[in-house]
N, C-alpha and C positions, 0 to 999 in steps of 0.2 A: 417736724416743724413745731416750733415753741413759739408762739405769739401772744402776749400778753396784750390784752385789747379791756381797756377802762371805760365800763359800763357804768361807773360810780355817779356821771349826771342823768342817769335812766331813774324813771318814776316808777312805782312798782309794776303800773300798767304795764309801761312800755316793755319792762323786763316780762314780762308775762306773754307778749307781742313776741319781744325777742326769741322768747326758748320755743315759743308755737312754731316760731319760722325757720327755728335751726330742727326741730324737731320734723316737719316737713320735708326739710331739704335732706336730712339724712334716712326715712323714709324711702325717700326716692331713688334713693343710691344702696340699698340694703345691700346689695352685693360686694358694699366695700368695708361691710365690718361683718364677713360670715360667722358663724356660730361654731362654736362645738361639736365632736362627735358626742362628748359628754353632755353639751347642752340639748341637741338634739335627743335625744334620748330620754332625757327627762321630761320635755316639752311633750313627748309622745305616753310617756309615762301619765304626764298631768293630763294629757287629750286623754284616754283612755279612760284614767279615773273619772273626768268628766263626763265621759258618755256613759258608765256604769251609774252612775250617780252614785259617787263613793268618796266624792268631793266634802271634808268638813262646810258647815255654813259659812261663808264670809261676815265679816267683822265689821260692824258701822263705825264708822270716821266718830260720833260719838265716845262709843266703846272705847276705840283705843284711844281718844283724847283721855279718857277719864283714868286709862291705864297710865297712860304717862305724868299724870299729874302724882303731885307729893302727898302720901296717906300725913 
């Protein structure tokens, strides 16, 4: 299903509303976009580093703002 649906009269809020509620709704329904055996995998890969505490630090929204700007 191809439905091209024009969000172009949405305020930034409402767009912001929008993807809350499409992002909820697909939540909900997790079972209709299953994962990878390869995704899976990894995901337990990254738990693991995570409970090892072997995780690099994460990166502040800062940080990479300042990466992506033009030296």
């Amino acid at each position: 299903m191809n439905r091209d649906i024009d969000i172009s009269h949405l305020s930034p809020a409402e767009c912001i509303l929008l993807a809350e509620q499409l992002w909820e709704k697909a939540r909900a329904h997790s079972e209709a976009a299953p994962i990878t055996v390869a995704q899976q995998e990894e995901l337990g890969r990254r738990l693991d580093a995570l409970e090892r505490g072997e995780l690099p630090p994460a990166e502040t929204w800062d940080d990479i703002q300042a990466q992506l700007r033009p030296r």
